[in-house]
C-alpha positions in Angstrom: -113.6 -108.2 168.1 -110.9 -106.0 169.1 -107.4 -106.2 171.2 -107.6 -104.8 174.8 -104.5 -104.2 176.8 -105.6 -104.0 180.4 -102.9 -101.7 182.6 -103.3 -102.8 186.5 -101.0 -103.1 189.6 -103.5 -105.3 191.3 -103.0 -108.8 189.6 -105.9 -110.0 190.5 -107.7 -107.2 188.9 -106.3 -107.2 185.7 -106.4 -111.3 185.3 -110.5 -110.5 186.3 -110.7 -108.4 183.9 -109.0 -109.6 181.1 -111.0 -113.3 181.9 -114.4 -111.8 181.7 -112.8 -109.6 178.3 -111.8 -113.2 176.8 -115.0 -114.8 177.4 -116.7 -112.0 175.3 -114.4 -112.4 172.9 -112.2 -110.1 173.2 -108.1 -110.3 172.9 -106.9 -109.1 175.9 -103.0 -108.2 176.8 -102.1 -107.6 180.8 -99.5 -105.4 182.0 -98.9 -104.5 185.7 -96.8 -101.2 185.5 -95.8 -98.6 183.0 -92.8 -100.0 181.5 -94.5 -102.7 180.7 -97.9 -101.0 179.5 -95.7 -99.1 177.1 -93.7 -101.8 176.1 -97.2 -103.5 174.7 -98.2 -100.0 173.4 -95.0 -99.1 171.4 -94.8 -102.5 170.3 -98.1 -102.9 168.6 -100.5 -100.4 169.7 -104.1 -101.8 171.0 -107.7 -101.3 169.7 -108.5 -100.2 173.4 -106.9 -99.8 176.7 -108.5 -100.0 180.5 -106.0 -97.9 182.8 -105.8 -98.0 186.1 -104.6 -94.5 187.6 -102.5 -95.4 190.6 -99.5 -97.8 189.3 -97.6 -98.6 192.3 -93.4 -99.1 191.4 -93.8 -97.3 188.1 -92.0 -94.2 186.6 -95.6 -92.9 185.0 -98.9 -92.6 186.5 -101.9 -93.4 184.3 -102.2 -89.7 183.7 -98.8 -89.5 182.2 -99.8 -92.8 180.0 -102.7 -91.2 178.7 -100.9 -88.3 177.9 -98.5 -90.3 175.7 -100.8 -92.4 174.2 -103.3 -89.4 173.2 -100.0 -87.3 171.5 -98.3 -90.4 169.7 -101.5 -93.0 169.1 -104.3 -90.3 169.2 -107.1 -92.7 168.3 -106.6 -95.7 170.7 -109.5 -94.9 172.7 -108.5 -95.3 176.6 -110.5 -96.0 179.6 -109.5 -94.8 182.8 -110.3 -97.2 185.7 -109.4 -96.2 189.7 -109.9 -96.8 193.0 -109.8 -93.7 194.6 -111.7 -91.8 191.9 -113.3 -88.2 192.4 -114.4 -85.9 190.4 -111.2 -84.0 190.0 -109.1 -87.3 188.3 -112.4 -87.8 186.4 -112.4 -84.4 184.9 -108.1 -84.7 184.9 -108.9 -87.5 182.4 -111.1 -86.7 180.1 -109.3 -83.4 180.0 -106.3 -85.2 178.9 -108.1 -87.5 175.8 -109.3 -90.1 178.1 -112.9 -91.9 176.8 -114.8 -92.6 180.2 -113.9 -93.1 183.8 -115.1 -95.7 185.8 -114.8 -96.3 189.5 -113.5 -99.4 191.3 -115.2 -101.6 192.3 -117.0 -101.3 188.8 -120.0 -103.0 187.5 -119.0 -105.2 185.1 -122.0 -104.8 182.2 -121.3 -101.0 182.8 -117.9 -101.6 181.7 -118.9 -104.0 179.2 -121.2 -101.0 178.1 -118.5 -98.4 178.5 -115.6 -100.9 176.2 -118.2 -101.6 173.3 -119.1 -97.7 173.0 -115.7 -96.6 173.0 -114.7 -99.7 170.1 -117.9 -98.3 168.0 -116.6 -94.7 168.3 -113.1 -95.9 167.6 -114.7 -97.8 164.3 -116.7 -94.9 163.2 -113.3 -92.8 163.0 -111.5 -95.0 161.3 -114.3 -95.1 158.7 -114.5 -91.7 158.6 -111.0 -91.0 158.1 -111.4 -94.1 155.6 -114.0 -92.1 153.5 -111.8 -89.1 153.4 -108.5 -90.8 151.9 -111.3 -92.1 149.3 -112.4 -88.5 148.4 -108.6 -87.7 148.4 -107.8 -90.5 145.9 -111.0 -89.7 143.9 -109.5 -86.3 143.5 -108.2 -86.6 139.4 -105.9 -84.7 137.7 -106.9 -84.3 133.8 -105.0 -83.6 130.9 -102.6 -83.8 128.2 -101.4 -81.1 127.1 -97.6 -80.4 127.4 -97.6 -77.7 130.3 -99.9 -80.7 132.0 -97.6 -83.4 131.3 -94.5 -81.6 132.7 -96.8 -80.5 135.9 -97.4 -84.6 137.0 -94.1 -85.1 135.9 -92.9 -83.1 138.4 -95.3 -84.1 140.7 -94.6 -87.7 140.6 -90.9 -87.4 141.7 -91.6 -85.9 144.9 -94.7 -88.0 146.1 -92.0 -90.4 147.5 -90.1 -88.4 149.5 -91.4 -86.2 152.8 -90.0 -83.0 151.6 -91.8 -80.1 151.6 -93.5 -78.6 148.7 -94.6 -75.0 147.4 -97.3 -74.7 144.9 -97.5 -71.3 143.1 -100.1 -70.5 140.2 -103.0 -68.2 139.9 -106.2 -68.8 141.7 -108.5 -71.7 140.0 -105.2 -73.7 138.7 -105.7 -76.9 140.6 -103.5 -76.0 143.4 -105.1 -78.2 146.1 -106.0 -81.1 143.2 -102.2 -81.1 142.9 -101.4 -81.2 146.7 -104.2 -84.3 147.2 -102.8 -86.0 143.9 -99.1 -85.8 146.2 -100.5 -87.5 149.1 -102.3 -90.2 147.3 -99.7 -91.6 145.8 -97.4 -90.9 148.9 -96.2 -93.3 151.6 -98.6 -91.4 154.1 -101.7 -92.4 151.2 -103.1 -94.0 154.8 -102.9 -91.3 157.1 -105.4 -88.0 157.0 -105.0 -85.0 154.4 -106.3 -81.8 156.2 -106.5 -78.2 154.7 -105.8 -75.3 156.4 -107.3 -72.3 154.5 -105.3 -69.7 155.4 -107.3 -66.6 154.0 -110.1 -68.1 155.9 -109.8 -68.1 159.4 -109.8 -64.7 161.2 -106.5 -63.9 162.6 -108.2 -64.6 166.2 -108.5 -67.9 165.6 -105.9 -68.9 163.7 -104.0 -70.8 166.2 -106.6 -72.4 167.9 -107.7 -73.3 164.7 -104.0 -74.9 164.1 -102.9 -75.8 167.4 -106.1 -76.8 169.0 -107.2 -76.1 172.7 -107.7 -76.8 176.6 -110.6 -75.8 178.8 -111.7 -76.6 181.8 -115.0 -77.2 180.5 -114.5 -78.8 177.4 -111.0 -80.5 177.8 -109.2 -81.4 175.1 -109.9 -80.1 170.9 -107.8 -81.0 168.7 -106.3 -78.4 165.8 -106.1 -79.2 162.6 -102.4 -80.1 162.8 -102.4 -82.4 165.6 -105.5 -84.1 163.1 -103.3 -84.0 160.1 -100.2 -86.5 162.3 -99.0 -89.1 160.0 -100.6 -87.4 156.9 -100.2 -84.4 155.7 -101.2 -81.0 156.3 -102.0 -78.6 153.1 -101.8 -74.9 153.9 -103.7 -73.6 151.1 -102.4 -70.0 150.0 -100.2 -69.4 152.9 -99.9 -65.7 152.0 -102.9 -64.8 154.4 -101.5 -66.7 157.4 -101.1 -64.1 160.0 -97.8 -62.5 160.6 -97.6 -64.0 164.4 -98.6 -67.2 163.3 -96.1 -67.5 161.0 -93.5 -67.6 163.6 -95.3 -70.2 165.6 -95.3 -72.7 162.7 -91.7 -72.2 161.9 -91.1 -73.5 165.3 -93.5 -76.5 164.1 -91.5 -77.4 161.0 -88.4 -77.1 163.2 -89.6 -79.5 166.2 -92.5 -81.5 164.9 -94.1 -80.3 168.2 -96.4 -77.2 169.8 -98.6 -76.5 172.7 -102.3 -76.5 172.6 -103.7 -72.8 173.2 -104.5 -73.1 176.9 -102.3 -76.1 177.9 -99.1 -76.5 179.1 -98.4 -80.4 177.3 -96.6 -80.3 174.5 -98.1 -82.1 171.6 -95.5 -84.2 169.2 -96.7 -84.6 165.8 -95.8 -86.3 162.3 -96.5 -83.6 159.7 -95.4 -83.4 155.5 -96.8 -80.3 154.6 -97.4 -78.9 151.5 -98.1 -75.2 150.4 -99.9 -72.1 147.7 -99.6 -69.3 147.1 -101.2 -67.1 143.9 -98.7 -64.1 145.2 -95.0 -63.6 144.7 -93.8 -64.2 148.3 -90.5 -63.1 147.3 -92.3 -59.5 147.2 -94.2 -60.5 150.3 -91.1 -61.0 152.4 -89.7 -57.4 151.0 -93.1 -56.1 151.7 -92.6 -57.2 155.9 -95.6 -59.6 155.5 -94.2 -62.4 155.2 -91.5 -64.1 157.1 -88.2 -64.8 155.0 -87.2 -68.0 157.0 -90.6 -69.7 156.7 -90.3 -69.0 153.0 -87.3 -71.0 153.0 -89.0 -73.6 155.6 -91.8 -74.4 153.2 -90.1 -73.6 149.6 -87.5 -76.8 149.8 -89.5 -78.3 146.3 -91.3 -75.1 144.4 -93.9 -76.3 141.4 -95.9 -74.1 139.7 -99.2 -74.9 138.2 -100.3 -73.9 135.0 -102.7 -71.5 134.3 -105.6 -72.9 131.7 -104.3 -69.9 129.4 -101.3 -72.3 129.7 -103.1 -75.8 128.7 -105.9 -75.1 126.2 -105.7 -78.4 124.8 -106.5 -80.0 127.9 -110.2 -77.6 128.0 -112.2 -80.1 125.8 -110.9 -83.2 128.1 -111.7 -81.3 131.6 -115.3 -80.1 129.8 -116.5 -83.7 129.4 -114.7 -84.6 132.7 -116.9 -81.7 134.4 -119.9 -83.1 132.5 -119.9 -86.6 133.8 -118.7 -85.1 137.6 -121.7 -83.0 137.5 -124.0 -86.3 136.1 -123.0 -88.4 138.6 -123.1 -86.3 142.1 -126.2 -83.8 140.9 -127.7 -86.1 138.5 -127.6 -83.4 135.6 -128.1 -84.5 132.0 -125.1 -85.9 129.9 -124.0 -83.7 126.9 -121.4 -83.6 124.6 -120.0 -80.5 123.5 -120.6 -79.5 120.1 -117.3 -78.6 117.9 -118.1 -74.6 117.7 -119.0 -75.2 121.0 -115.4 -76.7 121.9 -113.8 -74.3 119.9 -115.2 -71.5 121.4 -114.3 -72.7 125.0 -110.6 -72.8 123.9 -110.7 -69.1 123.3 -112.5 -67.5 126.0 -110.6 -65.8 128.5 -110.0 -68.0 131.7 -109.3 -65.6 134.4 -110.4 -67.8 137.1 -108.5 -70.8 135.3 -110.3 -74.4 135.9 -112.4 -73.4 138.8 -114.1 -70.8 136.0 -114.5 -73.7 133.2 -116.1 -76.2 135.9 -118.2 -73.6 137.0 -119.7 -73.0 133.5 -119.9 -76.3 132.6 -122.4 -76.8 135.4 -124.2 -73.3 134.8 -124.7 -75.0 130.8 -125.8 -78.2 132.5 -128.5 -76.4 134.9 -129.8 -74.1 132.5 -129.5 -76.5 129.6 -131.5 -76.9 126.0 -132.6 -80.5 126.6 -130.0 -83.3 126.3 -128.8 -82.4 122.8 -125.2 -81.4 122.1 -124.1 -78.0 123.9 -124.1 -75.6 121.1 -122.0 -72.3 121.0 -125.0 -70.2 121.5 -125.2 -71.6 125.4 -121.8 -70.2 126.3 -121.4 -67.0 127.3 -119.8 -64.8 124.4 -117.8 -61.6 124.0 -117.9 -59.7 121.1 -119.3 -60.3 117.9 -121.9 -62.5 118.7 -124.6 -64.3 116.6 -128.6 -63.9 116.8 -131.3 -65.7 116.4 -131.9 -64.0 113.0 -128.2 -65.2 112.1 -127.4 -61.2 112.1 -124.1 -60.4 113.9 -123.8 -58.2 117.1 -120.9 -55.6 117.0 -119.0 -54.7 120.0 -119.0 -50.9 120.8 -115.6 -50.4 119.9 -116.0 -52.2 116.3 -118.9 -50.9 115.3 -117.4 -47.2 115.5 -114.3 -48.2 113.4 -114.2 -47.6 109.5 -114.7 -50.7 107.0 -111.5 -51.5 106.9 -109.9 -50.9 110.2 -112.6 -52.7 111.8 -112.3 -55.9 109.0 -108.3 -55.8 110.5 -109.1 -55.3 113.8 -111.5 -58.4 113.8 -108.6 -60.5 111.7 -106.1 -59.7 114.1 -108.2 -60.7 117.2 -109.3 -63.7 115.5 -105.8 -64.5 114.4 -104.9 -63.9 117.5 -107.4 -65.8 119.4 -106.6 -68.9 117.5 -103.2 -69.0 117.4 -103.1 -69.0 121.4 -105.6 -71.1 120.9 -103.3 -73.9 119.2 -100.3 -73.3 121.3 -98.7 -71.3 118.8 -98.9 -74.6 115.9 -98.9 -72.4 112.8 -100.0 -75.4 111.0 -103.3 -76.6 113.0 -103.9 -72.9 112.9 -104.2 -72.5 109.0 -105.9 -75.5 108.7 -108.9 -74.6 111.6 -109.1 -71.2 110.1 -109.0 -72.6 106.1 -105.7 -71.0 104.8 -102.4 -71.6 103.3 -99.7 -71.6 105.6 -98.1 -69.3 104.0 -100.6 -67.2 103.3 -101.3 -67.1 107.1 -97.5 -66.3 107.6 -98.3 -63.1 105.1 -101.6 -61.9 106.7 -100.0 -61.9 110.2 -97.1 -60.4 109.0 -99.5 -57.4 107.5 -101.6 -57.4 110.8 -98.5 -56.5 112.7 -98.7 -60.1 114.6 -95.6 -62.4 115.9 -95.4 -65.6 116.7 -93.1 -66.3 119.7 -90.8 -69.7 119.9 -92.7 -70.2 123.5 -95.8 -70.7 121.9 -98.3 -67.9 120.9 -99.0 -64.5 119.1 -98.5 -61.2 120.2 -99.0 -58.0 118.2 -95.5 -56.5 116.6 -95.9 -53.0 118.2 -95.2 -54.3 121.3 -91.8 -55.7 119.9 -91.5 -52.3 118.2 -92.5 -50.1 121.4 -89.7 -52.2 123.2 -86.7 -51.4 120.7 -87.4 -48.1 120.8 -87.1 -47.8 124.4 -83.8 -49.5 124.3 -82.9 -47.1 121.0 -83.8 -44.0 123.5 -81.6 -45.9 126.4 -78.7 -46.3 124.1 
């Protein structure tokens, strides 16, 4: 049922208790001073522990116990037991983490009461953090693509080690599904995974909010970096912290420890943490908002995270991925994407990156044409469009163009488009768009369009514009 460590001076109270403990079923452990209680605590921590408050002949009190316990074993629930109890100690314990105080002499079914309550609250925790490291594990990076496969890559050789690690990419990359696909597969998998959003606490609150607080009225509440010890903590686009808290957690990185806003304890904690950012912070720190040596704190392993522009070939594989996720938690219909349908997601514009394509794979699914395939005509389009009378919808700017600059313009978009589209692969382009590759190589050649050796297309005036700049800086 649970292991108990009883801490008493009076023998004959502890052997009581831990008797009456035993016949209930209960593992119980005795200790009759500090040394020893911590001795039993630091050598395999209990489920539970009844502490006495007066421990004659011993360096620590049970206030100082509980203090120690509550920073380095924050969920061993404790009960404080003691003879010459008022209303002061009471509220001195619970202040301090403790679970209950009872009075001696106690009644025993009270404490009986009081023991199974705190075990249950204990085992609802641990669930609950249980359920948590599931959602983190659940969390699935997808892809294939090249820029994806040098991304895991990456992250797989640091997942071992506890360094620290700065995630840059633009918003919507898969920042935090990167930082929870580091702690699964870390050697702190077991311990908790807590997000700190920086841009979204108010700069009031912020360090409550981090390091947690004491009242007289409500005692002790946790921040989210005394709940992230032995996991880690994710500080997700670190940019926005505040410039005074910035400071503050340097001196956390430094000493593992911080005091609680309101209290005078300090609070020792076992932290990896992990950062984003979507902003160069190398500009930040030259603008004054951001503090150089906290840079340097968090950036020991930087990894940037591609944009979708980056990993096209990887948006049919997400699109399905979306479409099951949104099947299974909303109970939306399953569809397959249609081919057009697939080849028009790989040439929108992704400004908002994955976030953007999951979003609009769940708009589809909502405001879907029965279970059939998703067709092209459900997406949202840009430009030339097609209607239902198979006519085709000019943008503004086409429509106003003569024959042939607007047949150019349209080619070179389109060329364009579907070059970027296939990574630059000259070859899967001509054969998507139904031409010689060589004959491609002459239209985009006529169209004023480059292909680069990073993969892509780009329009030859802008090669042009730059030599002529260096011609007029020569």
């Amino acid at each position: 049922m649970g292991d108990i460590l009883i801490v008493d001076d009076e023998r004959d109270i502890r052997e009581l208790i831990g008797d009456i403990l035993e016949d209930e079923g209960f593992t119980t452990r005795l200790a009759g001073n500090s040394g020893e209680a911590m001795a039993e605590i630091n050598g395999e921590p209990p489920a539970l522990i009844i502490l006495d408050i007066w421990l004659k002949d011993s360096k620590m009190d049970g206030i100082d116990i509980l203090k120690t316990v509550k920073r380095d074993n924050p969920d061993i629930p404790v009960v404080i037991i003691s003879g010459h109890g008022n209303i002061e100690i009471a509220v001195a314990a619970i202040k301090q983490g403790a679970y209950d105080f009872i009075e001696k002499p106690f009644n025993i079914d009270q404490l009986l009461v009081v023991i199974r309550r705190a075990m249950e609250t204990a085992r609802l925790r641990r669930e609950n953090h249980s359920l948590k490291r599931r959602e983190t594990q659940a969390a699935e990076m997808i892809g294939d693509s090249h820029a994806f496969r040098a991304l895991a890559s990456q992250l797989d050789k640091v997942t071992r080690s506890n360094g620290r690690v700065m995630l840059t990419g633009p918003a919507g990359a898969g920042k935090e599904v990167a930082a929870r696909y580091i702690h699964a597969r870390s050697n702190r998998a077991q311990g908790p995974f807590i997000t700190v959003n920086c841009a979204g606490v108010t700069p009031e609150t912020m360090e409550e909010t981090l390091f947690g607080r004491e009242t007289a009225e409500r005692g002790v509440e946790p921040g989210l970096l005394e709940q992230g010890h032995g996991g880690i903590v994710y500080f997700d686009e670190v940019a926005d912290m505040p410039h005074g808290t910035q400071s503050k957690i340097l001196r956390v990185l430094v000493d593992q420890q911080f005091q609680r806003v309101g209290g005078s304890d300090k609070v020792r904690v076992d932290l990896r943490v992990i950062s984003s950012t979507n902003r160069d912070l190398e500009a930040e720190i030259a603008a004054g908002r951001f503090r150089q040596e906290l840079f340097h704190r968090l950036n020991v392993v930087p990894i940037a995270v591609p944009s979708l522009e980056d990993r096209r070939d990887d948006i049919p594989r997400l699109a399905r991925h979306f479409v099951e996720q949104c099947h299974k938690t909303q109970g939306l219909p399953m569809r397959e994407f249609s081919e057009d349908a697939v080849a028009l997601l790989q040439t929108m514009v992704w400004p908002g990156n994955v976030r953007q394509l999951k979003n609009l794979v769940e708009r589809v699914l909502i405001l879907g044409e029965g279970s059939d395939d998703i067709e092209a005509r459900e997406l949202p389009q840009d430009g030339p469009r097609d209607t239902e009378e198979g006519r085709v919808v000019l943008s503004g700017t086409l429509a106003t163009l003569p024959l042939r600059e607007a047949r150019e313009a349209f080619e070179r978009e389109y060329l364009l488009t579907q070059i970027n589209r296939f990574g630059g692969n000259i070859s899967r382009t001509a054969s998507f768009v139904g031409m010689e590759r060589s004959a491609l190589h002459r239209k985009l050649k006529s169209l004023g369009v480059v292909t680069s050796a990073k993969g892509g297309a780009r329009l030859a005036q802008v090669d042009e514009e730059e030599d002529e700049a260096e011609r007029q800086v020569g």
